[in-house]
C-alpha positions as CSV (number, residue, x, y, z in Angstrom):
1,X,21.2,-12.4,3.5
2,X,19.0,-12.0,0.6
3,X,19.4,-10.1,-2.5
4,X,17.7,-8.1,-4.1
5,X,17.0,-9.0,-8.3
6,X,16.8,-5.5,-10.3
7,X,15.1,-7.2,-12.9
8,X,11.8,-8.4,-10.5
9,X,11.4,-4.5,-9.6
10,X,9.1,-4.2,-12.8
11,X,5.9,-2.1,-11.2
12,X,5.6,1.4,-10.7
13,X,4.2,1.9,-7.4
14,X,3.8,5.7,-5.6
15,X,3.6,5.9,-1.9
16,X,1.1,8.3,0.0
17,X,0.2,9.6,3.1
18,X,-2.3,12.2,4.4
19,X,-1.3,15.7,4.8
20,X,-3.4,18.7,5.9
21,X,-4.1,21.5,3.3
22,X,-6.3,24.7,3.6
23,X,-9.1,25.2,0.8
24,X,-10.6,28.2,-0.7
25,X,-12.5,28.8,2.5
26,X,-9.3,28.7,4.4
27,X,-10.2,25.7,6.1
28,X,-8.1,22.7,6.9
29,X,-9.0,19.4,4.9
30,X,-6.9,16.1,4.4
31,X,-6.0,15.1,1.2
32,X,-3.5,12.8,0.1
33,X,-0.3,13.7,-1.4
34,X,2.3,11.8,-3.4
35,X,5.3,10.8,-1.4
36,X,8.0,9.0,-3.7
37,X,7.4,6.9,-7.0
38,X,9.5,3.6,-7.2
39,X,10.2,0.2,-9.2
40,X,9.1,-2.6,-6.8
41,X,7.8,-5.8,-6.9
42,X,4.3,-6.4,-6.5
43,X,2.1,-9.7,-5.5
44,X,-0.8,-10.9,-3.9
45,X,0.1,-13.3,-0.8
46,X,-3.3,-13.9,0.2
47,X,-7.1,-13.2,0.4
48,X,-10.1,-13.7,2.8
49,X,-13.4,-12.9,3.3
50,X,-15.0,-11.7,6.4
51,X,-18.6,-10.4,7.4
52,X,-18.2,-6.7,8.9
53,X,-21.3,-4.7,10.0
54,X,-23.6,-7.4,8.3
55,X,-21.9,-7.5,5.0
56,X,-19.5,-10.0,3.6
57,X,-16.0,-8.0,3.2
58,X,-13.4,-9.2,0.6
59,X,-10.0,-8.2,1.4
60,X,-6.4,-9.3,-0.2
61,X,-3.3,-8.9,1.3
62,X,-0.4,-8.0,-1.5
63,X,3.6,-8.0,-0.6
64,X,5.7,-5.1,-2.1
65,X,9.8,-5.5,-2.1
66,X,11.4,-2.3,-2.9
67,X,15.2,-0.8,-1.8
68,X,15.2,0.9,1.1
69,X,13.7,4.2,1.7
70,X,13.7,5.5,5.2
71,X,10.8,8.0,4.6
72,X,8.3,4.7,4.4
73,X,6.0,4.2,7.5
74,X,3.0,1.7,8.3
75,X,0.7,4.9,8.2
76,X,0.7,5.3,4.8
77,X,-0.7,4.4,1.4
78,X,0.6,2.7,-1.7
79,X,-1.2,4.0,-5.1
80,X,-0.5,0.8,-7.9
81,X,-3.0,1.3,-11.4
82,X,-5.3,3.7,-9.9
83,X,-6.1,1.5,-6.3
84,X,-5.5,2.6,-2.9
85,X,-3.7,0.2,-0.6
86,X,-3.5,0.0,3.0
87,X,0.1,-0.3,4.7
88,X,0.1,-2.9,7.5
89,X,3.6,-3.6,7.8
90,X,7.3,-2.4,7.1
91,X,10.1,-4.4,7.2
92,X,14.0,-3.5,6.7
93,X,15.0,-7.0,5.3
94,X,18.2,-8.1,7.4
95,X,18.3,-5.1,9.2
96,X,20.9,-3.7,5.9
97,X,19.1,-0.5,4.7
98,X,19.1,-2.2,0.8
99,X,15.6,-3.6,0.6
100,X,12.2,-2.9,2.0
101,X,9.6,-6.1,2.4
102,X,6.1,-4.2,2.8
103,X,3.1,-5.8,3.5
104,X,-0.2,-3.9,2.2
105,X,-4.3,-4.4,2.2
106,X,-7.1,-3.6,-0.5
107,X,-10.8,-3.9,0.7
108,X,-13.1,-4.9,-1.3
109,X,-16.8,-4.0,-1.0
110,X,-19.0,-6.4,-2.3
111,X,-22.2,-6.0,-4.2
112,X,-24.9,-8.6,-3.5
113,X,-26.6,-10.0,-6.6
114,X,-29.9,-11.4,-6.4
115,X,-30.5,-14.0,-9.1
C-alpha cells in the first residue's frame, strides 16, 4: 500500500481529450477541450531516440501521480506549461481509487544543424 504525500502534488497539470465541435460553416472539426485541472506530481522517467521516416525522433517518457479520478483514460492528453503530452498508460495504484500512476509521452522533432 503506498501513500500518497500531498505536499509532492506541486504541478498544475490539465487533462484533455478530443471532442467534435461544428464551426461557422456548420461543419464538424476536432478540437481539444479541457477536461479537469489537478495538483500532481510530474517527472521525467526516461528518454530515447529513434529514427522514424528518415529522421532521428527524440521522445521522453514523463510519470504523473495524481488522486484518483475515474474520468481519466489512455486516449487522452495532459497539457503541463503550454506542451501537449501523449497518455500511454493508466494505472489505479493498488487497485484503491486514492491515487492515479499515469505514464505520458512528448515527441520531440529535431532540427538538423549543419555546421
Amino acid at each position: 500500500m503506498r501513500t500518497m504525500r500531498i505536499g509532492k502534488l506541486n504541478k498544475r497539470v490539465t487533462f484533455v481529450s478530443y471532442d467534435d465541435e461544428r464551426d461557422e460553416l456548420g461543419q464538424n472539426k476536432k478540437a481539444f477541450k479541457d477536461v479537469k485541472t489537478v495538483w500532481a506530481t510530474f517527472a521525467p522517467v526516461r528518454g530515447r531516440e529513434y529514427y522514424e521516416a528518415q529522421k532521428i525522433r527524440e521522445e521522453v517518457t514523463y510519470k504523473l501521480y495524481c488522486r484518483y479520478l475515474p474520468s481519466v483514460t489512455s486516449d487522452m492528453y495532459i497539457r503541463y506549461k503550454d506542451k501537449l503530452y501523449e497518455i500511454t498508460s493508466v494505472i489505479d495504484v493498488d487497485l484503491e481509487h486514492k491515487m492515479l500512476e499515469i505514464y505520458c509521452v512528448e515527441k520531440i522533432k529535431k532540427v538538423n544543424k549543419l555546421e
